[in-house]
Backbone as CSV, one residue per row, in Angstrom:
resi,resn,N_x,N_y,N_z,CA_x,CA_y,CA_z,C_x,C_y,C_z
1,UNK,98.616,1.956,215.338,97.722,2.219,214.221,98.309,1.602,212.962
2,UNK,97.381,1.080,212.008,98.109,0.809,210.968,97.826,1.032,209.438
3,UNK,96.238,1.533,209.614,96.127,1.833,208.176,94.695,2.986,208.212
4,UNK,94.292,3.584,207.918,92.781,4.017,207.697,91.948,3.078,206.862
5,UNK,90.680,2.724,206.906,89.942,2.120,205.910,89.359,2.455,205.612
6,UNK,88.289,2.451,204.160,87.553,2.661,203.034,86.020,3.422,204.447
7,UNK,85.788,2.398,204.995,84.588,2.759,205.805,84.983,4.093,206.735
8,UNK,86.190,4.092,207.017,86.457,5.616,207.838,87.216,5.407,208.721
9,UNK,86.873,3.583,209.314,87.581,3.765,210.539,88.830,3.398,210.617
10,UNK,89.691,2.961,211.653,91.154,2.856,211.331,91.183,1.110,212.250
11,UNK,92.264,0.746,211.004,92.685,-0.113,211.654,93.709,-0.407,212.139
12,UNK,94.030,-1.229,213.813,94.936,-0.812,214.927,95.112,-2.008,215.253
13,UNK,96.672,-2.192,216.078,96.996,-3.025,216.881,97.224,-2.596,218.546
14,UNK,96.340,-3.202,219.232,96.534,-2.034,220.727,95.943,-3.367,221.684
15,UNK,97.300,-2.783,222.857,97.092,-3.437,224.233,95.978,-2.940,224.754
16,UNK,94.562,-3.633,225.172,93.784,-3.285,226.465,94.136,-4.109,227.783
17,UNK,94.161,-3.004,228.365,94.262,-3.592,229.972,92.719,-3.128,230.999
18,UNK,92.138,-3.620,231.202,90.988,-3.597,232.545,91.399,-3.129,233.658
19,UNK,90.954,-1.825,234.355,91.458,-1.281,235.403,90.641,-1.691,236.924
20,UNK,91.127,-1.436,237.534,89.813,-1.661,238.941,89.902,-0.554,239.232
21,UNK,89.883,0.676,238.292,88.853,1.766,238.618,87.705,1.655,237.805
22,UNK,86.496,1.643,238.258,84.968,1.137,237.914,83.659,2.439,238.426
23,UNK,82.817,1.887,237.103,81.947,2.722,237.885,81.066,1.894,238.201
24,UNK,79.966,2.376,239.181,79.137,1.481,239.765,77.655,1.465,239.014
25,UNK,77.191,0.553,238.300,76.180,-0.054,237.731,74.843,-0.767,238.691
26,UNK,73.974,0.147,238.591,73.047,-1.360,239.650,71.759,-1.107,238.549
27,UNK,70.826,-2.296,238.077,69.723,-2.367,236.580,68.987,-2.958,237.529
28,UNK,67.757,-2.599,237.530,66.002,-2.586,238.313,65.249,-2.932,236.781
29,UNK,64.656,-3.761,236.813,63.564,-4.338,236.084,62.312,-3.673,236.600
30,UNK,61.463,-3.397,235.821,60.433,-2.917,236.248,60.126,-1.208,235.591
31,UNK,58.655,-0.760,235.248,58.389,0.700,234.748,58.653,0.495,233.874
32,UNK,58.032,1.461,232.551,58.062,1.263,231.378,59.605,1.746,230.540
33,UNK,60.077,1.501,229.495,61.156,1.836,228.629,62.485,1.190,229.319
34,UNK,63.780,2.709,229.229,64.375,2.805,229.630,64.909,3.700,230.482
35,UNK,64.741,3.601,231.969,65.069,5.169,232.345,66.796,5.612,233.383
36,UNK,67.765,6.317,233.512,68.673,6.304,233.705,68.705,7.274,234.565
37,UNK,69.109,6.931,236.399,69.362,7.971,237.104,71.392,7.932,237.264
38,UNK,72.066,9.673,237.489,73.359,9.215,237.531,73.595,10.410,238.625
39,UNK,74.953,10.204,239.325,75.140,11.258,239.995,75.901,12.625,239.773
40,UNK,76.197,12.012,238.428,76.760,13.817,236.975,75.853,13.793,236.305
41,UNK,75.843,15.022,236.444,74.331,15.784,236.143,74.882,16.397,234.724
42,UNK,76.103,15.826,233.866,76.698,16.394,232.933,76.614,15.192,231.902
43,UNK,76.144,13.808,232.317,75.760,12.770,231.840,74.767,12.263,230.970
44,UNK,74.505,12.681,229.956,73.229,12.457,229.134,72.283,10.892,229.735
45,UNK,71.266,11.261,229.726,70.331,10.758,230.242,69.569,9.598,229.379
46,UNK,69.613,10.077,227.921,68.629,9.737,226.920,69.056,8.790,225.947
47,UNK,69.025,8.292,224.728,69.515,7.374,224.014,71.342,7.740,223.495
48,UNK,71.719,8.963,223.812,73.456,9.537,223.694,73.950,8.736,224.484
49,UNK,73.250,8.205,225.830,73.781,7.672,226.554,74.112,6.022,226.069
50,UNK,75.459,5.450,226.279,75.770,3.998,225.876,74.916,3.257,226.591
51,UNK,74.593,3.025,228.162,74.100,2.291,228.617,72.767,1.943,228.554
52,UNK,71.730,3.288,227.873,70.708,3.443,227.483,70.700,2.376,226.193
53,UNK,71.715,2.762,225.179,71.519,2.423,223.939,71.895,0.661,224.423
54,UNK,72.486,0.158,225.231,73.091,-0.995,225.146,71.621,-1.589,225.311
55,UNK,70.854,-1.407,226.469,69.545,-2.003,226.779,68.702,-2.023,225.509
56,UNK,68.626,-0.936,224.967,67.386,-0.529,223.661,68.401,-1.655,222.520
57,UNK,69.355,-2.049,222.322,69.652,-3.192,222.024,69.347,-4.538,222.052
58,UNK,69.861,-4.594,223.287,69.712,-6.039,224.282,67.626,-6.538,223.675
59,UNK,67.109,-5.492,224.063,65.651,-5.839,223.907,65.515,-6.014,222.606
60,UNK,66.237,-5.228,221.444,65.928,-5.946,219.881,66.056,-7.308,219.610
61,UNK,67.587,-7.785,220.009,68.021,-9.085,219.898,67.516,-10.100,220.751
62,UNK,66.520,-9.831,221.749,65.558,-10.520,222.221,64.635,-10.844,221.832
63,UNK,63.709,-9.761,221.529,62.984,-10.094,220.640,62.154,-9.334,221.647
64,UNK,62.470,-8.619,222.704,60.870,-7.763,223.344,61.794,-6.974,224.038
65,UNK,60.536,-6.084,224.017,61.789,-4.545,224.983,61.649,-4.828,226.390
66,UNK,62.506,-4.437,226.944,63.756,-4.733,228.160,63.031,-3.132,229.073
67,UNK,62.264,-3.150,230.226,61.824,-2.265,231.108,63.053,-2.125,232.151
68,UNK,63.874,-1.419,231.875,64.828,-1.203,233.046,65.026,0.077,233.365
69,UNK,65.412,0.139,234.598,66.024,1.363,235.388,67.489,1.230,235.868
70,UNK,68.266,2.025,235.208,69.635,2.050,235.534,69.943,3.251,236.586
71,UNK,70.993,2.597,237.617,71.270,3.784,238.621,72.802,3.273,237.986
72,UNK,73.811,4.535,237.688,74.866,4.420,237.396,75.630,5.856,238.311
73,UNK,76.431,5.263,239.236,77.379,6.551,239.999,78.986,5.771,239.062
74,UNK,79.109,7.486,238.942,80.202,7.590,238.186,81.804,7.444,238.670
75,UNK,82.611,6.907,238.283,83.842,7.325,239.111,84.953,7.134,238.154
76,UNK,84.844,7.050,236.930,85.550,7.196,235.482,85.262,8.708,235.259
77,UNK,86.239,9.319,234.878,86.208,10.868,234.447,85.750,10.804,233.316
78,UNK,84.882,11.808,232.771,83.866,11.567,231.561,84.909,12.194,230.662
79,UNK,85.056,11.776,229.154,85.754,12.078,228.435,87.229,12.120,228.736
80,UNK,87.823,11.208,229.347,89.147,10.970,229.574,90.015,10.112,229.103
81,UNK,89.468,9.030,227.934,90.175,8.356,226.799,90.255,6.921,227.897
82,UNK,89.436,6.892,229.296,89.574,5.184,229.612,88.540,4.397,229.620
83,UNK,87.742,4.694,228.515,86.500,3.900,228.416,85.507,3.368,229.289
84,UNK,84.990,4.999,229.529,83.914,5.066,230.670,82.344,4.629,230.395
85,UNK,82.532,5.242,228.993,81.016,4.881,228.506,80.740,3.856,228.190
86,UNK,81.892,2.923,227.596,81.909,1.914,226.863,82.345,0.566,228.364
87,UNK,82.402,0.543,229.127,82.312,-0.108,229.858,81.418,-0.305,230.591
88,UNK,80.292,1.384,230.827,79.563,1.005,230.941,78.254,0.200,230.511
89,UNK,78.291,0.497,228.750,77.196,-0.042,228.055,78.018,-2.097,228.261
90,UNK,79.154,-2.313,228.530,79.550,-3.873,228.353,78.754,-4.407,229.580
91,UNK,79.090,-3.618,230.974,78.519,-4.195,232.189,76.824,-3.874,232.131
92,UNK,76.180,-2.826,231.297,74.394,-3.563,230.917,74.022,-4.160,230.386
93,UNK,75.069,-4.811,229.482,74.705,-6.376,228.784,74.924,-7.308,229.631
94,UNK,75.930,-7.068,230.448,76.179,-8.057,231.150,75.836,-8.211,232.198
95,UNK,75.283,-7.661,232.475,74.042,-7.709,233.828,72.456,-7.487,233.673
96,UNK,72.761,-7.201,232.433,70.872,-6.745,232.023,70.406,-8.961,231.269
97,UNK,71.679,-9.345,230.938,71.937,-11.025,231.043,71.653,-11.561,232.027
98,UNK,72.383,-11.371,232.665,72.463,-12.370,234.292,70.730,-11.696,234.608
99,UNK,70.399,-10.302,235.064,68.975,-10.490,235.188,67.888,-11.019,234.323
100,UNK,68.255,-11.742,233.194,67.023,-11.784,232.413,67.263,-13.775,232.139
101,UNK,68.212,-14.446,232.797,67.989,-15.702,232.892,69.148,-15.918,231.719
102,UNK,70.160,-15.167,231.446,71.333,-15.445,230.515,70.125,-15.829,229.032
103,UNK,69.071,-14.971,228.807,68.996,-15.665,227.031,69.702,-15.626,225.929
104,UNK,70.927,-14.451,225.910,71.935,-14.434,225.340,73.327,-15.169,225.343
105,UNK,73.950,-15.357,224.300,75.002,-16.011,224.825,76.328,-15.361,224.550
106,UNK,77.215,-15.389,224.514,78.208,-14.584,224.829,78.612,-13.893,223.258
107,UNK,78.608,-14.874,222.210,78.885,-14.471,221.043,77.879,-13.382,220.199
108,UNK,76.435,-13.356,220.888,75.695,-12.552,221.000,75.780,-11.580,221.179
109,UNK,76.343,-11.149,222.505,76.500,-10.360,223.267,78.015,-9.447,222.531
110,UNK,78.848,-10.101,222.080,79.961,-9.735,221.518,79.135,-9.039,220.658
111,UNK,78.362,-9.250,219.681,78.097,-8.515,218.122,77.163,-7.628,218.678
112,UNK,76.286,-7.540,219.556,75.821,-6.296,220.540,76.784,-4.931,220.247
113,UNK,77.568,-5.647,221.559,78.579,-4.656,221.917,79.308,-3.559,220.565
114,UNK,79.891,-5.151,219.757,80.517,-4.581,218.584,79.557,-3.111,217.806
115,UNK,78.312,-3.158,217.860,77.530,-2.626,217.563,77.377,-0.908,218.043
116,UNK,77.601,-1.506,219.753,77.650,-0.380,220.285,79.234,1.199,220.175
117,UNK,79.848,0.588,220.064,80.987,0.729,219.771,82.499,-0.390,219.780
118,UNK,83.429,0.092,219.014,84.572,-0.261,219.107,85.617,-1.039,220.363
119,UNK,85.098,-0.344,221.424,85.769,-0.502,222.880,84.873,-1.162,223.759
120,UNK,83.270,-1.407,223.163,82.735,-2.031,223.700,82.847,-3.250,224.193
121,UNK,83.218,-4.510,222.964,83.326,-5.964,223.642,84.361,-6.066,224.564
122,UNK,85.617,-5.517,224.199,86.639,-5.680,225.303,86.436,-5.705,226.830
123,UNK,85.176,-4.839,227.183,84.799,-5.102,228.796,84.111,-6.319,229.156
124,UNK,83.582,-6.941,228.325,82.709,-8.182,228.313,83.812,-9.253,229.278
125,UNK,84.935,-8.754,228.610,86.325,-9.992,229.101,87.206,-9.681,230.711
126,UNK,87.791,-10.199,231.153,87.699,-10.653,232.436,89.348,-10.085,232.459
127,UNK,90.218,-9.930,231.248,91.274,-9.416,231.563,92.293,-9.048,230.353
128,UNK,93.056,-8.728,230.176,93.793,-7.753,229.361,93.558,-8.791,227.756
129,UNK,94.296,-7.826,226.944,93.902,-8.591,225.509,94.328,-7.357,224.711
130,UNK,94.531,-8.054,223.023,95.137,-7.436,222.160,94.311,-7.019,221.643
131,UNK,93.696,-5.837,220.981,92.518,-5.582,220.004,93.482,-5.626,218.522
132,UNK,92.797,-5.982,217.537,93.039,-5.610,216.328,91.712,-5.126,215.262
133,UNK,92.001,-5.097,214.081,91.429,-4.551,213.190,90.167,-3.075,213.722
134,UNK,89.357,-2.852,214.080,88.787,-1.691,215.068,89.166,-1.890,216.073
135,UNK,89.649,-2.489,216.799,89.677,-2.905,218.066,88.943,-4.171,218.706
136,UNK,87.568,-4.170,218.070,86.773,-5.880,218.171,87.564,-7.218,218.144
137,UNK,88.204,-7.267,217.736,88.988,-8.261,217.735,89.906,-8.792,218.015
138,UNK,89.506,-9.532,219.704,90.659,-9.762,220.840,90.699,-11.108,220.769
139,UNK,92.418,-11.039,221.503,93.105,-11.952,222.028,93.450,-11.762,223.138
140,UNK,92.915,-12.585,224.016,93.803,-12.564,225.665,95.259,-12.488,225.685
141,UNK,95.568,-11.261,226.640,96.983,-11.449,226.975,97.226,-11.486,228.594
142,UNK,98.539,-12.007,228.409,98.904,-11.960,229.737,99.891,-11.225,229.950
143,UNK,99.499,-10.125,231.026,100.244,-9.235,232.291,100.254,-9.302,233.507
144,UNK,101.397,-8.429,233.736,101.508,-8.380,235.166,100.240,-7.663,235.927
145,UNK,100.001,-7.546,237.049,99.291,-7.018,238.075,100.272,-5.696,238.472
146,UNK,100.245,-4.352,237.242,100.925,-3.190,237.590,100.044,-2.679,238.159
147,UNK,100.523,-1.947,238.869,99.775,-0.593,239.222,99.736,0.788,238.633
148,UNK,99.206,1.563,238.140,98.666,2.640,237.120,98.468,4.014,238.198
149,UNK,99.464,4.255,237.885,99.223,6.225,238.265,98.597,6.866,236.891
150,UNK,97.102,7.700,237.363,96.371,8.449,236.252,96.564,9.536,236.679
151,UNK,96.995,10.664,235.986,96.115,11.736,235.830,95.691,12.284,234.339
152,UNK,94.353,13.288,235.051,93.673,13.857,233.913,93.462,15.013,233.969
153,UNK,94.358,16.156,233.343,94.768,17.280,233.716,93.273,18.063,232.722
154,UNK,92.510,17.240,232.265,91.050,17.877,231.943,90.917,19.035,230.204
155,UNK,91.944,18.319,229.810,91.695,19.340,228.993,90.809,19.079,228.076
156,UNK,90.096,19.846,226.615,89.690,19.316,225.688,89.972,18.458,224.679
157,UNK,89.606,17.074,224.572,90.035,16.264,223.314,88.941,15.785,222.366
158,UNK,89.008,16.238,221.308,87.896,15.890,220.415,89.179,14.207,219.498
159,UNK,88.360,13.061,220.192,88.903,11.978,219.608,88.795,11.998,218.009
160,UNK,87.875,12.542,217.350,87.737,12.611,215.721,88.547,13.494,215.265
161,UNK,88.890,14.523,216.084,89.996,15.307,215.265,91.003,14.367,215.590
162,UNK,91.163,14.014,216.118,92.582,13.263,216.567,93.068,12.247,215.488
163,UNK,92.027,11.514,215.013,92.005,10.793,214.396,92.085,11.348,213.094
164,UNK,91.615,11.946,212.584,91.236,12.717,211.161,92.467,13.493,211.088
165,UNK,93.966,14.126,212.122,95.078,14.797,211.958,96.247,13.309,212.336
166,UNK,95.531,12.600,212.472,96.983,11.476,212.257,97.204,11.248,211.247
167,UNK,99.091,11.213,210.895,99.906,11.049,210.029,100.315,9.966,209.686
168,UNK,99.274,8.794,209.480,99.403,7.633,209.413,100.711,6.941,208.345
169,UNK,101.228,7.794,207.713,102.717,7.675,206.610,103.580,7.497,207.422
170,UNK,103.905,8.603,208.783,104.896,8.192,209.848,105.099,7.360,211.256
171,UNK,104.161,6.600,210.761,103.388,6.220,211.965,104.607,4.927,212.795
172,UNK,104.780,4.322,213.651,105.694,3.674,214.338,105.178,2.185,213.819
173,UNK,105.711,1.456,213.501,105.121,-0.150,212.774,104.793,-1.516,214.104
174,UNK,103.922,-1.438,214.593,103.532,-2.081,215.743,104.202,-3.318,215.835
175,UNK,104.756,-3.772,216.800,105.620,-5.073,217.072,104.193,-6.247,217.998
176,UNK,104.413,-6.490,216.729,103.378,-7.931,216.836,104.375,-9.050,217.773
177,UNK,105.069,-9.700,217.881,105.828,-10.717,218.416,106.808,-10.541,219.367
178,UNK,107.629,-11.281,220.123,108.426,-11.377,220.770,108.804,-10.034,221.286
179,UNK,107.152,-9.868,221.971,107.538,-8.934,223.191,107.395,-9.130,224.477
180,UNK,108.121,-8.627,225.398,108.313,-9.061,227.217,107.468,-8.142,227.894
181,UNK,106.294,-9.025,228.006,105.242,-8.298,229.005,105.631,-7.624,230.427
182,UNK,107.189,-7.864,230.864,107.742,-7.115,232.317,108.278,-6.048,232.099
183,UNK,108.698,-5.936,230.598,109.272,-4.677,230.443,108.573,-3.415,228.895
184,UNK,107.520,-3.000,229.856,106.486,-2.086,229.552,106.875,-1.084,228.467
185,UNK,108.491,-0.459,228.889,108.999,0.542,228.271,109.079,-0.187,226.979
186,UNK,109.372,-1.273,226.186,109.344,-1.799,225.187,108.612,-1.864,224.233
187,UNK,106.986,-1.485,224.801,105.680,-1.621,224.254,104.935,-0.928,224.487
188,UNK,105.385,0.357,225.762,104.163,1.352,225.744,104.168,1.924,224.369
189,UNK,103.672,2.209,223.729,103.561,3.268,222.317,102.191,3.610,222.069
190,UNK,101.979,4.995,221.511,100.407,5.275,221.651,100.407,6.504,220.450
191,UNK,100.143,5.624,218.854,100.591,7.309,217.916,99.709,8.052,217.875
192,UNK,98.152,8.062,218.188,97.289,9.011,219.026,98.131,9.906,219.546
193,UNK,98.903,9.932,220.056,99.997,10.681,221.089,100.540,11.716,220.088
194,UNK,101.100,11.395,219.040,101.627,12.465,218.187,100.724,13.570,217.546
195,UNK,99.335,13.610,217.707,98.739,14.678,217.495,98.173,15.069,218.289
196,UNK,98.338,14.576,219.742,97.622,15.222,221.211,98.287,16.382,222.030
197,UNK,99.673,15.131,221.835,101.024,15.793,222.578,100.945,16.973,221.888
198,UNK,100.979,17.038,220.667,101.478,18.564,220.018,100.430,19.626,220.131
199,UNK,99.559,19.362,220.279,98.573,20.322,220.551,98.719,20.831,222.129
200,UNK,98.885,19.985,223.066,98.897,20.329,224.467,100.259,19.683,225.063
201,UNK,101.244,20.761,224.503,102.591,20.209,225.027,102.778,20.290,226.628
202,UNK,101.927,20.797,227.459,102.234,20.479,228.757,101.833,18.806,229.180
203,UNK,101.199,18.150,228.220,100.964,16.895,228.594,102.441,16.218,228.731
204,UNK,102.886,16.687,227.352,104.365,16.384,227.569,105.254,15.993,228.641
205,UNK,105.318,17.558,229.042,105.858,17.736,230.637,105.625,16.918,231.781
206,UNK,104.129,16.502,231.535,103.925,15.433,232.805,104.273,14.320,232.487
207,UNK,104.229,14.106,231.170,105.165,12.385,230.392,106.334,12.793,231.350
208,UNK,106.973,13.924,230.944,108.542,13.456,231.286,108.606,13.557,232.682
209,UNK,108.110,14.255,233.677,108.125,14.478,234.847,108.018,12.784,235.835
210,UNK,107.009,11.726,234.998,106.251,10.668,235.573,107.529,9.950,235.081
211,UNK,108.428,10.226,233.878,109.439,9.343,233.733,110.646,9.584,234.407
212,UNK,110.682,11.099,235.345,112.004,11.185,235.866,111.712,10.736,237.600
213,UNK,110.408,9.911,238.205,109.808,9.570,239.138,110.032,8.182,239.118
214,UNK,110.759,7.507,238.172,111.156,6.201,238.002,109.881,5.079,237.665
215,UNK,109.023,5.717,236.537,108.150,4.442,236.113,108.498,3.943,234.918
216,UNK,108.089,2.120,234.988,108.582,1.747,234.295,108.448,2.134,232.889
217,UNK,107.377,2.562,232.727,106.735,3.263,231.514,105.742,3.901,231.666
218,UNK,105.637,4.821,230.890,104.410,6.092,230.689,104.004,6.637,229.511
219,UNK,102.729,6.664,229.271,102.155,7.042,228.180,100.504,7.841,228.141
220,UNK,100.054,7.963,226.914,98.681,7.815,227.207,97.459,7.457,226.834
221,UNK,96.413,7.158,227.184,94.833,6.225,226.991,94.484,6.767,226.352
222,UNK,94.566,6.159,225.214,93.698,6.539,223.886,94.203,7.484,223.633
223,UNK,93.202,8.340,222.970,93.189,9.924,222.550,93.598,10.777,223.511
224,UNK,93.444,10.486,224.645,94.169,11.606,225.741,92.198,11.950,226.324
225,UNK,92.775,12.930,227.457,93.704,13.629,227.974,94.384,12.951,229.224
226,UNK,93.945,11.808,229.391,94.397,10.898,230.625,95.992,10.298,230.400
227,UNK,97.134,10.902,231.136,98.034,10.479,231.013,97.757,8.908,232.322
228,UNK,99.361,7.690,232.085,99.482,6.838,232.883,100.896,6.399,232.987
229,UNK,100.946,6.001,234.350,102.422,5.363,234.438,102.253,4.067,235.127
230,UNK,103.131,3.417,234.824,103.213,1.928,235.414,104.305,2.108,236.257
231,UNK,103.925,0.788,237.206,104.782,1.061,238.584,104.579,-0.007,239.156
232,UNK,105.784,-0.941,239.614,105.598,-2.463,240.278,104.938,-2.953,241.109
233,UNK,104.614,-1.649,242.097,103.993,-1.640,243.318,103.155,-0.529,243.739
234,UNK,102.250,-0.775,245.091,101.026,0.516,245.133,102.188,1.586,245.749
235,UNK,103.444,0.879,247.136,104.365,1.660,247.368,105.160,2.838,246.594
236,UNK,105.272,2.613,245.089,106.208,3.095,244.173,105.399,3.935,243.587
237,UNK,104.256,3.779,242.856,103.039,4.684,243.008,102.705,5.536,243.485
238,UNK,102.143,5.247,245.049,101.967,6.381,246.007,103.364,7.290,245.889
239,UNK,104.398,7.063,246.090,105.744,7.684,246.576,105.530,9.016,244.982
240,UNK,105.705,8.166,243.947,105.204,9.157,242.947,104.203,9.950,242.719
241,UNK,103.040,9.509,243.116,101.769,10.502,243.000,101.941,11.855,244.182
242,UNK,102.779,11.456,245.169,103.048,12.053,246.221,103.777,13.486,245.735
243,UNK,104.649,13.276,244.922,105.977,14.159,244.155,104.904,14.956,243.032
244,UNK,104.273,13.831,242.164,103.422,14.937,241.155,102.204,16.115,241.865
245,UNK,102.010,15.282,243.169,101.008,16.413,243.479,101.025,17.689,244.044
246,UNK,102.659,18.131,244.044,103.709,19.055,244.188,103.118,20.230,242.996
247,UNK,102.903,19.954,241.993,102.443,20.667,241.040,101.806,20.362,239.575
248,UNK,100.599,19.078,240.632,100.078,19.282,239.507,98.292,19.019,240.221
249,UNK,97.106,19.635,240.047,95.828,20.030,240.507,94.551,18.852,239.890
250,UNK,95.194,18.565,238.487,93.873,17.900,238.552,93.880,16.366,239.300
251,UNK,92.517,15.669,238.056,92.277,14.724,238.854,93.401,13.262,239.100
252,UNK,93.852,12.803,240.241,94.685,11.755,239.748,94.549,10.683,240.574
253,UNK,94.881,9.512,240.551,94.494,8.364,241.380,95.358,7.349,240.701
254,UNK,95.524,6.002,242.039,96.217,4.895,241.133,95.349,3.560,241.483
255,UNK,95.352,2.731,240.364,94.497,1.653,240.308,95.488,0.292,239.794
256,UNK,95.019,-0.968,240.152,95.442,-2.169,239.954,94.884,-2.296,238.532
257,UNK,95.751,-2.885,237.536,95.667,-3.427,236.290,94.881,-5.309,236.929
258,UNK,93.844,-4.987,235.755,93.255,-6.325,236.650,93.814,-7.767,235.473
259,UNK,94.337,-9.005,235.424,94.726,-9.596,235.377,93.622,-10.836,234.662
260,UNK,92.881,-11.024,235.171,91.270,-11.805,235.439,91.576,-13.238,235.219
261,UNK,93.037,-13.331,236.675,93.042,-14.231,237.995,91.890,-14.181,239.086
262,UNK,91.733,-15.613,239.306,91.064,-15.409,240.439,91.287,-14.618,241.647
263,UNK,92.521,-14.012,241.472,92.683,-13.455,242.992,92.249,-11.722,242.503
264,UNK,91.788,-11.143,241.284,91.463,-10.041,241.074,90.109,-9.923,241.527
265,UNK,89.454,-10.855,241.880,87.885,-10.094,242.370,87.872,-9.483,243.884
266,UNK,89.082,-9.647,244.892,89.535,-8.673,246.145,89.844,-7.485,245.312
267,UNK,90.310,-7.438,243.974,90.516,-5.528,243.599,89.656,-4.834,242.728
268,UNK,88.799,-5.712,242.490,87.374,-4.403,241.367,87.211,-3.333,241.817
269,UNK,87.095,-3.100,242.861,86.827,-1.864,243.420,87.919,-1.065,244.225
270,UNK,89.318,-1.866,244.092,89.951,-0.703,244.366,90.879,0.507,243.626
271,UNK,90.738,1.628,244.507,91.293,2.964,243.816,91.787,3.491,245.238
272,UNK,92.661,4.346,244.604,93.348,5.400,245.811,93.422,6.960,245.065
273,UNK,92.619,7.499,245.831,92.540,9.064,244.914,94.005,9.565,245.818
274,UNK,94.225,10.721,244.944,95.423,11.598,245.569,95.444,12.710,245.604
């Protein structure tokens, strides 16, 4: 983080990484408006919904409204700080595109997104990248192909309080340069963390627990409540998720950090629940 601004929001320097845990998107043309079937029934249906709002978009900047039917099954934990919603509204631009003969073009599609939210354009892109100023404003980076132990021990996080109790005076001064993408522990940092952690110090506990399991680093997504650890391999991973699930209930799974090498389209879809 690095400053608050006049408009409210804050401006940040932050690693995104693209997971190949996904939810599944399929857009039907056809019937009037916009209508949205999902398989959480805890999922707003109506214009709250991103993927709703991304379409009722898409059709402004067209110039005619967009008749679609979205079937979206979920497999991002709702409210878990890994940009469930917001990936999904990137993949209905980006497929509500490809069905409509690409009339948009990508820079288009960027100020869409930007529109839609903050975390939005970043899914548009094919693989990790730096956000700055809201976050809109990426640079490709290059990482390794880690593997990511999640869990999401479910608690409540209201991201605006989070934001509105950061101590942006003490805040850690983000290392822009000459950093080593192999060694994670160098660069995980997340000052979101200093007003999450303290509120729900058992998150803590699972920080330190995931760090005495030998990952290379651990931290957490966004605002919380989704803790993560990095780990060289799915072997080193499993062996750990194996040990946390000793005592700990909620939801957890590990996923490939996607890269967006050609050899990442064999892992979009993979996950290993635990």
């Amino acid at each position: 983080m690095v400053r608050r601004r006049p408009d409210g929001y804050h401006d940040l320097v932050t690693v995104m990484q693209p997971l190949s845990l996904a939810d599944e998107l399929t857009l039907r043309r056809g019937g009037t408006g916009v209508t949205l079937e999902c398989d959480d029934p805890r999922l707003p249906r109506g214009e709250e919904n991103l993927a709703v709002r991304a379409v009722l978009a898409f059709g402004r900047e067209w110039g005619r409204p967009a008749a679609v039917h979205i079937t979206l099954r979920k497999r991002i934990p709702l409210a878990a700080g890994l940009g469930g919603g917001s990936s999904d509204a990137a993949g209905t631009l980006l497929g509500l595109n490809d069905l409509l003969g690409k009339p948009l073009d990508m820079a288009a599609l960027h100020r869409l997104a930007s529109g839609l939210g903050a975390d939005v354009p970043f899914f548009l892109l094919e693989g990790p990248a730096v956000g700055r100023g809201i976050g809109t404003e990426l640079t490709p980076l290059a990482l390794p192909a880690y593997c990511y132990l999640l869990l999401n021990p479910g608690v409540p996080i209201s991201t605006r309080g989070v934001y509105e109790n950061l101590d942006l005076a003490n805040l850690k001064a983000p290392v822009l340069e000459e950093w080593d993408p192999e060694r994670p522990e160098t660069w995980v940092h997340n000052d979101l963390a200093t007003v999450t952690l303290t509120r729900f110090p058992e998150l803590q506990d699972l920080l330190d627990s995931l760090a005495a399991l030998g990952a290379q680093a651990q931290g957490m997504s966004g605002s919380g409540p989704t803790l993560f650890a990095i780990f060289p391999s799915l072997d080193t991973a499993r062996e750990a998720a194996r040990e946390m699930r000793h005592h700990f209930s909620g939801w957890m799974a590990i996923t490939r950090g996607l890269t967006g090498a050609p050899k990442d389209a064999g892992w979009e879809n993979d996950l290993w629940m635990v």
